[in-house]
C-alpha positions in Angstrom: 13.2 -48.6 -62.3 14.1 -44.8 -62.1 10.9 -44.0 -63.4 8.8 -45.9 -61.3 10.6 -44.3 -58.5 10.1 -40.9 -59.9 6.5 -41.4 -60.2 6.1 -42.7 -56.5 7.8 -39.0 -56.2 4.7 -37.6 -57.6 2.2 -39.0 -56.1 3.4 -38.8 -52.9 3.8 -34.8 -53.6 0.4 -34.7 -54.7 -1.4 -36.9 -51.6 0.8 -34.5 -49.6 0.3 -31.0 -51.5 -3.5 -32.1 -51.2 -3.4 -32.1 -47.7 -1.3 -28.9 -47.1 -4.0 -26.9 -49.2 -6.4 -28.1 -46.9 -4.6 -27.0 -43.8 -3.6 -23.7 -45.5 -7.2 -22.8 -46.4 -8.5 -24.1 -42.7 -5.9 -21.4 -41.5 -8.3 -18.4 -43.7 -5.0 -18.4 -46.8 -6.5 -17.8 -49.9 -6.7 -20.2 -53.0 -3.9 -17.8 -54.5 -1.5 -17.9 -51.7 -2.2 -21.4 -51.2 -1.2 -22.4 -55.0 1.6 -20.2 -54.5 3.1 -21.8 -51.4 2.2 -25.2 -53.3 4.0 -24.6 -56.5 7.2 -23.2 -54.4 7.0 -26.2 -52.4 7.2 -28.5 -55.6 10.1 -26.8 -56.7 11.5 -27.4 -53.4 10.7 -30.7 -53.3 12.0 -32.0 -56.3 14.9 -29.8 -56.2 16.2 -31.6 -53.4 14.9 -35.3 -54.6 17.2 -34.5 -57.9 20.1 -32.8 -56.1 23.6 -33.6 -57.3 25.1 -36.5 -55.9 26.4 -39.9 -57.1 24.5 -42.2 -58.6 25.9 -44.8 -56.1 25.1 -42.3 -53.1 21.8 -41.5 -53.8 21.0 -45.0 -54.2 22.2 -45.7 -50.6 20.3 -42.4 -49.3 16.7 -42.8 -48.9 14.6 -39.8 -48.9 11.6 -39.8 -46.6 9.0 -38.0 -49.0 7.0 -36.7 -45.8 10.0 -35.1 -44.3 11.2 -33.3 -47.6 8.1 -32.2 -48.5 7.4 -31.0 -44.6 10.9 -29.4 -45.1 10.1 -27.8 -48.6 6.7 -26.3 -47.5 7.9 -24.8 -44.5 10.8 -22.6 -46.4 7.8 -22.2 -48.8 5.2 -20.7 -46.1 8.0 -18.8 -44.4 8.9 -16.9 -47.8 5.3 -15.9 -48.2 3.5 -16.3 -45.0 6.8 -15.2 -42.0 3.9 -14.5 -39.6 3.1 -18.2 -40.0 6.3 -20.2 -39.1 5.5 -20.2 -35.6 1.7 -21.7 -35.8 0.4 -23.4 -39.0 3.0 -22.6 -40.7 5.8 -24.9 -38.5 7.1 -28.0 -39.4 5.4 -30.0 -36.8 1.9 -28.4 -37.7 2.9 -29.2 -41.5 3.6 -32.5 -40.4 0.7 -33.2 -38.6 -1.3 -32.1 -41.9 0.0 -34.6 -43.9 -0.2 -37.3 -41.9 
């Protein structure tokens, strides 16, 4: 079950990562930068899907995948791109993006 849940991690990451290098690159980021932010993100992501906790807790926590990863990429943009947080860089624009 745990890895059926894990992969349903991944692919959500993917349909979302996807999408956020497609609003990056609409917003002129390079290919570079945009892998960068991506790659951070991931780490972000799963980071915080496999933080430390109870087994018991993080089975009564649900994670929305759309609002970690919106959480992840946003610290993600803002390390690399701190012009960007206000515009397409926000976590309502990122939001929007992977919608």
């Amino acid at each position: 079950m745990a890895e059926a849940h894990g992969d349903g991690d991944s692919i959500h990451f993917a349909h979302y990562a996807g999408k956020l290098e497609s609003h990056l690159r609409k917003n002129g980021i390079s290919c570079h930068d945009a892998d960068l932010i991506i790659e951070e993100s991931s780490v972000l992501y799963f980071e915080k899907l496999h933080s430390s906790g109870s087994k018991l807790s993080k089975l009564i926590r649900k994670h929305d995948p759309a609002q970690l990863f919106a959480e992840s990429a946003k610290k993600a943009i803002e390390r690399h791109l701190p012009e960007a947080k206000d515009t397409f860089g926000s976590y309502g624009e990122i939001t929007k993006c992977i919608r």
